[in-house]
ROZAFI-617160 format. One line per 3 residues: number of its first residue (from 1); their letters; for each residue x, z, y of N, C-alpha, C. Coordinates in nm, 3 decimals, padded with zeros to 5 digits, m for minus. Layout:
<nodes>
NUM	a	X,Z,Y,X,Z,Y,X,Z,Y ~ ... .
</nodes>
This chain:
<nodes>
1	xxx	18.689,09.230,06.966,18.783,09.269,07.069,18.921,09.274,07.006 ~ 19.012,09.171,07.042,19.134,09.168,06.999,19.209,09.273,07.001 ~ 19.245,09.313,07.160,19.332,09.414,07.221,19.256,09.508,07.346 .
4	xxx	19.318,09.601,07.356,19.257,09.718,07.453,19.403,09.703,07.536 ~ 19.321,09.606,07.689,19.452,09.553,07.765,19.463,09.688,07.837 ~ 19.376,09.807,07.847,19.449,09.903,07.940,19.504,09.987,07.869 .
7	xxx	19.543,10.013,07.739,19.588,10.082,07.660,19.718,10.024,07.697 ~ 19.745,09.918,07.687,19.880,09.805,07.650,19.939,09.861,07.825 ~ 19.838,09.856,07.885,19.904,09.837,08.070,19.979,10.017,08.049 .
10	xxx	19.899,10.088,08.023,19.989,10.212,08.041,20.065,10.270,07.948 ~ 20.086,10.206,07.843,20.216,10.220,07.731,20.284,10.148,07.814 ~ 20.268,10.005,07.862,20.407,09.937,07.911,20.474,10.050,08.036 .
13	xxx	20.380,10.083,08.103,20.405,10.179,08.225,20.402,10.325,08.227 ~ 20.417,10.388,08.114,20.471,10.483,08.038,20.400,10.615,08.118 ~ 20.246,10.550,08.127,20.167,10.641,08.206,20.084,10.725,08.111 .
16	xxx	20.058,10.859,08.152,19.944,10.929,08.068,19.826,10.942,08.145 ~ 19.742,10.896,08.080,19.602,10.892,08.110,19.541,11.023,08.197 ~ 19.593,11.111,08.157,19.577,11.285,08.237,19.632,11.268,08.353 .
19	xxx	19.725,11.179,08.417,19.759,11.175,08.576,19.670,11.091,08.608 ~ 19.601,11.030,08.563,19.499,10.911,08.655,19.402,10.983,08.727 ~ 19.339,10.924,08.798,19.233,11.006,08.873,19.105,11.026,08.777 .
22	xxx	19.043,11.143,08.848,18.916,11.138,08.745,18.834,11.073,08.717 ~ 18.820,10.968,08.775,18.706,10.844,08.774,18.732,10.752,08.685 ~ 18.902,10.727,08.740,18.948,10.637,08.605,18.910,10.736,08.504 .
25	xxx	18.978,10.807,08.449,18.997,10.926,08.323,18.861,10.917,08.246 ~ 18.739,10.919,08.366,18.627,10.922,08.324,18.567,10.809,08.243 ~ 18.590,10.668,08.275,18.594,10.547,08.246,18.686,10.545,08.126 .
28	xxx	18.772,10.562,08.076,18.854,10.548,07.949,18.795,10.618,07.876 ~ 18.752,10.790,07.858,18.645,10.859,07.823,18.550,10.782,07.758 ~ 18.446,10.662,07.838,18.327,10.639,07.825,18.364,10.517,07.716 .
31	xxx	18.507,10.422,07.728,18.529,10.365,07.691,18.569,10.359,07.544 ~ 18.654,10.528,07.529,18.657,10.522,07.415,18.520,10.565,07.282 ~ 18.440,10.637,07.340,18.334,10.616,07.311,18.257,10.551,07.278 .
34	xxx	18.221,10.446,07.325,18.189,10.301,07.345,18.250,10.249,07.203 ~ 18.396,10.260,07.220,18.460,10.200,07.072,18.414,10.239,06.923 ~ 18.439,10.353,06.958,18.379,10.459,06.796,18.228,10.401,06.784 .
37	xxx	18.124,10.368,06.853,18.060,10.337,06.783,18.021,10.152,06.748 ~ 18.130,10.093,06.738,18.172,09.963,06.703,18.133,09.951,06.543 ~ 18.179,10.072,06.476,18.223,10.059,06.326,17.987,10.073,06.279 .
40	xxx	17.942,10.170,06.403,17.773,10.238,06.347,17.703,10.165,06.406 ~ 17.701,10.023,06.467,17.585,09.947,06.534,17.563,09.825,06.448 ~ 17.459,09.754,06.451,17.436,09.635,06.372,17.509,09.536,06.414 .
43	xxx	17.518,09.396,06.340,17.576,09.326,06.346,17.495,09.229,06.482 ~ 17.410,09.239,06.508,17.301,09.203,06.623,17.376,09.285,06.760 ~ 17.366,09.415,06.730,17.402,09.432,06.840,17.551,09.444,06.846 .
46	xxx	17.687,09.412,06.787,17.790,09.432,06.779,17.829,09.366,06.912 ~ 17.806,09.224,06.938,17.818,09.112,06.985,17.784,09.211,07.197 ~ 17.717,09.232,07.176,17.678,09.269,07.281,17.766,09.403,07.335 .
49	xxx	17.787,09.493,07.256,17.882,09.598,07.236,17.993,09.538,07.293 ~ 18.063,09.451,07.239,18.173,09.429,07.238,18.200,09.376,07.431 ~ 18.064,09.237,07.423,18.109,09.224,07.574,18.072,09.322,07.685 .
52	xxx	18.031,09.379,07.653,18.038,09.586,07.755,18.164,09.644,07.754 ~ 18.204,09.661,07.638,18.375,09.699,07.599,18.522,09.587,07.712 ~ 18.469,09.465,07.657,18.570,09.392,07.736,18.550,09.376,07.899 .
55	xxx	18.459,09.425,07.932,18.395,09.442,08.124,18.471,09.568,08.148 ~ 18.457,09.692,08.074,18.470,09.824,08.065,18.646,09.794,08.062 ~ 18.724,09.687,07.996,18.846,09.734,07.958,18.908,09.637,08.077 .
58	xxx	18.834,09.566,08.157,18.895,09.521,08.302,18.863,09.590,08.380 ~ 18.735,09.665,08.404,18.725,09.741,08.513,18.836,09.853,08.505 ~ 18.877,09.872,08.386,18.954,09.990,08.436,19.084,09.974,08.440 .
61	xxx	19.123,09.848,08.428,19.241,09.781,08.477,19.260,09.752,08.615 ~ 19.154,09.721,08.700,19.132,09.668,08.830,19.165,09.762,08.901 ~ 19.076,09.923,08.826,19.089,10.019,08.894,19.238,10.099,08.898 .
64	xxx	19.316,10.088,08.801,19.464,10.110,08.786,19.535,10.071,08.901 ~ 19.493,09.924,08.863,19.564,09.814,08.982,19.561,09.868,09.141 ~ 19.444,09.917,09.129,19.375,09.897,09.271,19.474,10.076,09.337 .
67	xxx	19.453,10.161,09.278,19.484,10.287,09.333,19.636,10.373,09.250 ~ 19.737,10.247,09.179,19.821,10.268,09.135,19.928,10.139,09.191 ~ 19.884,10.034,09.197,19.977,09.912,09.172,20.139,09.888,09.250 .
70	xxx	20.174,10.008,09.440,20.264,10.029,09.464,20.353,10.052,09.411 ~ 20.306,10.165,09.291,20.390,10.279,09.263,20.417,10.244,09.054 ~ 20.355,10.152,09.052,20.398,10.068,08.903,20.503,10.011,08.873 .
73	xxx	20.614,09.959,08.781,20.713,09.967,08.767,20.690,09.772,08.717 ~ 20.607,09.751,08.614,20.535,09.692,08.496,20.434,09.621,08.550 ~ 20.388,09.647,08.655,20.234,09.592,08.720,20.235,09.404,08.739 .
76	xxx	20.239,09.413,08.612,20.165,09.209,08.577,20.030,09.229,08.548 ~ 19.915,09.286,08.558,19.799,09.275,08.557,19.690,09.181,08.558 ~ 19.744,09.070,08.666,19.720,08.956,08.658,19.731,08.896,08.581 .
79	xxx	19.891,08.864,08.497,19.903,08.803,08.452,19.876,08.805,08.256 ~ 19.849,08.957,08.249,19.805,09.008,08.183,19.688,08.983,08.128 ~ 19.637,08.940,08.224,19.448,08.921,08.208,19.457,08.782,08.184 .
82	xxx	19.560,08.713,08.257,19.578,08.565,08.174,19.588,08.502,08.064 ~ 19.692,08.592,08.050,19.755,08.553,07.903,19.778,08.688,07.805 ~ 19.640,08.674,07.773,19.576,08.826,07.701,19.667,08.817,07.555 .
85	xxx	19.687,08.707,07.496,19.711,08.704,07.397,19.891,08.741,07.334 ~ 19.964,08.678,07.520,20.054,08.690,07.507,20.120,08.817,07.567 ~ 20.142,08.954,07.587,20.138,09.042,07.606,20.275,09.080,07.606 .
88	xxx	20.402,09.113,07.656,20.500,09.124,07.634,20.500,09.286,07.619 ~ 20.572,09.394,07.490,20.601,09.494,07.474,20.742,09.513,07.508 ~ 20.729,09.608,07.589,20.895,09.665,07.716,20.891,09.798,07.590 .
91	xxx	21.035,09.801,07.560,21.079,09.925,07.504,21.113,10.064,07.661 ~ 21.048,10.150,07.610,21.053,10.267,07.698,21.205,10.293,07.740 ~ 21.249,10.329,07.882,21.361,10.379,07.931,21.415,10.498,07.837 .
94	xxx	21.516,10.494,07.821,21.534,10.649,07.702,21.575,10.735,07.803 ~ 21.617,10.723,07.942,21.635,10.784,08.048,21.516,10.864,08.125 ~ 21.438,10.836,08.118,21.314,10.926,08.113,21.238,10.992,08.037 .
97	xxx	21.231,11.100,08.080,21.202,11.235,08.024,21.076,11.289,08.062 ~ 21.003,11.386,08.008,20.962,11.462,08.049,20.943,11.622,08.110 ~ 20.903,11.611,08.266,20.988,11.711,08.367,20.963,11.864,08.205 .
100	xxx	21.058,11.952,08.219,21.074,12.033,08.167,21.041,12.188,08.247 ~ 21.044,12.178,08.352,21.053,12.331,08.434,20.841,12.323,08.527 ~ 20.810,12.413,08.484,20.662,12.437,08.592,20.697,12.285,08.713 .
103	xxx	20.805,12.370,08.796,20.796,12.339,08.951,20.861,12.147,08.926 ~ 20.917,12.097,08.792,20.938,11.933,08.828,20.820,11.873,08.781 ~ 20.694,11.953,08.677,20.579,11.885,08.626,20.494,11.872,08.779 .
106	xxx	20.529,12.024,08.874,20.423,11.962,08.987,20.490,11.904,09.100 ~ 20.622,11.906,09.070,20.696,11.756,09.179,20.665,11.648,09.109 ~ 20.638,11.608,08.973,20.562,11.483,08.967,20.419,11.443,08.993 .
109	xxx	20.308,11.599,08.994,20.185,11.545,09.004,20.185,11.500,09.208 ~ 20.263,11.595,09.231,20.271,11.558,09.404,20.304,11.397,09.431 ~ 20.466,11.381,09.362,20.510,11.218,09.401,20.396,11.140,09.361 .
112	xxx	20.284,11.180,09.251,20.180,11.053,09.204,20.038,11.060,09.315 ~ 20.057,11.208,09.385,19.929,11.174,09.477,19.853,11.271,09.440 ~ 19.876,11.355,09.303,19.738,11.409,09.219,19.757,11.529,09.228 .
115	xxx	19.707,11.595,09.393,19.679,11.741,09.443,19.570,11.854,09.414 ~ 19.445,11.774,09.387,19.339,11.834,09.414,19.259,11.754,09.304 ~ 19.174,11.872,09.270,19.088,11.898,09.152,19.137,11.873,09.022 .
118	xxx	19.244,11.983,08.979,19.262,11.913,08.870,19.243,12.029,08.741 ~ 19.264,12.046,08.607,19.192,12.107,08.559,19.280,12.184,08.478 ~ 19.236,12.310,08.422,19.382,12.393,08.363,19.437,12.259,08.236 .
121	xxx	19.360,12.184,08.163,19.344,12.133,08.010,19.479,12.034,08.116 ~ 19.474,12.032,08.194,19.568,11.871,08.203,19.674,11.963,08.277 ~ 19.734,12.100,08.347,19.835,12.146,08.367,19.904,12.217,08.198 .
124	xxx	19.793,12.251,08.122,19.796,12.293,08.008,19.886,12.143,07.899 ~ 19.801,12.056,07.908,19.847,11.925,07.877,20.032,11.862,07.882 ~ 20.024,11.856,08.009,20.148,11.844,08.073,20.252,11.939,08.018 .
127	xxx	20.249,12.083,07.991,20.352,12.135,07.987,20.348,12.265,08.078 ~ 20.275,12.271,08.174,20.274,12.386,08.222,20.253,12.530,08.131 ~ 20.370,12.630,08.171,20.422,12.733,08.127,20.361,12.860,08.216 .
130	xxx	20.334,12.858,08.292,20.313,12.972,08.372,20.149,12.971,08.411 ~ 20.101,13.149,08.374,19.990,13.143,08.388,19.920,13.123,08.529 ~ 19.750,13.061,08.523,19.721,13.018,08.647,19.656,13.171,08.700 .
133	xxx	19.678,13.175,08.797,19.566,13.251,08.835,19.459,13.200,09.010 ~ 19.390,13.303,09.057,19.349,13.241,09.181,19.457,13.185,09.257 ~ 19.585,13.229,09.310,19.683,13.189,09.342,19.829,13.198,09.307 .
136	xxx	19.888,13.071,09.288,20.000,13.128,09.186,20.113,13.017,09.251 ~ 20.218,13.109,09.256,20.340,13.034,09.336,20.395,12.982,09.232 ~ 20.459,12.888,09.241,20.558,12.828,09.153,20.671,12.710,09.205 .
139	xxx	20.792,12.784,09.257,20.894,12.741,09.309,20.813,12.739,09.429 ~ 20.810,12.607,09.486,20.799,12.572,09.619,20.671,12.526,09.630 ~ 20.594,12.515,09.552,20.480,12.483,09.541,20.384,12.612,09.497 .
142	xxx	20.178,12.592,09.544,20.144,12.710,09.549,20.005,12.618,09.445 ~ 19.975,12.687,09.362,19.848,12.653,09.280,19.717,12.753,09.338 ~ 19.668,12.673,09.381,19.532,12.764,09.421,19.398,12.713,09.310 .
145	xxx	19.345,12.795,09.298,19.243,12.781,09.238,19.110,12.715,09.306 ~ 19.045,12.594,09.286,18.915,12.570,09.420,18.828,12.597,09.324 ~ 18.753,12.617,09.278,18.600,12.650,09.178,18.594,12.787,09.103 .
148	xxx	18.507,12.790,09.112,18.457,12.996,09.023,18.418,12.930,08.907 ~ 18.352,12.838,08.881,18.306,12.858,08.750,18.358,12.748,08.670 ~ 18.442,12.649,08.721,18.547,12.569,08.671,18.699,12.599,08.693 .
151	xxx	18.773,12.581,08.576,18.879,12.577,08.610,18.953,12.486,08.660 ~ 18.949,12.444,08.850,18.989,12.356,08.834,19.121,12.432,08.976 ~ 19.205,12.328,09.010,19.297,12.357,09.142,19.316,12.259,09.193 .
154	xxx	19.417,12.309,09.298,19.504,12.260,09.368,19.642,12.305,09.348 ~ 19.693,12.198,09.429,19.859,12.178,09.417,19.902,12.171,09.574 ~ 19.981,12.243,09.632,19.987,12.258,09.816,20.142,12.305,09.804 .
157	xx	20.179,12.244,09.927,20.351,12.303,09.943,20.353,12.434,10.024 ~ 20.444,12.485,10.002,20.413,12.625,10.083,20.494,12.642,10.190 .
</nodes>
């Protein structure tokens, strides 16, 4: 396996893997997994490994594509998958930042769509400063808690 084309798709698109949905998230997860044991399988089964890995590293390109591709800046995917070899690296905007205050980290998870179910490790992740509790205001936005025995929420305007 030459290159890990969805690694390349969301460096060019200066995405973190923690805003994707959980399915994707889940799939990169399985994927990177999948990798680590590249270096502990035989040379018999490497071959086979590998073409699981390269199915695994379009499906979750497709799936990018499929429930991101409006709102992409970078989205050659296609052409990407074409010309695997030739890959163009975009230097990052130095104009973008990362939101700094509670209430602009969850005006970005809102503008991306990503309201519901999400987990303290990825508000924790992000930058969030303020503790969660069952319900917790923050600016204009309200964090509710949906699960007892997960930590997971929501994100709702108030």
């Amino acid at each position: 396996m030459k290159k890990i084309e969805h690694k390349t798709f969301l460096k060019n698109n200066s995405l973190d893997k923690k805003l994707l949905l959980e399915p994707i998230q889940d799939k990169i997860e399985i994927f990177d997994r999948m990798y680590k044991l590249l270096d502990t399988v035989s040379d018999c089964e490497k071959g086979d490994l590998l073409e699981q890995l390269e199915e695994l590293d379009l499906e979750i390109l497709e799936d990018i594509d499929e429930e991101y591709a409006d709102k992409l800046e970078f989205n050659e995917i296609e052409e990407a998958l074409e010309e695997a070899p030739a890959i163009e690296t975009i230097a990052p905007k130095k104009g973008v930042q990362k939101p700094t205050t509670d209430e602009a980290i969850l005006d970005e998870l809102v503008k991306m769509g990503r309201t519901q179910d999400i987990g303290r490790s990825t508000f924790k992740d992000l930058g969030l400063k303020s503790k969660l509790g069952w319900e917790t205001i923050i600016g204009k936005y309200r964090v509710v808690r949906t699960s007892v025995f997960r930590y997971r929420y929501a994100v709702e305007k108030q």
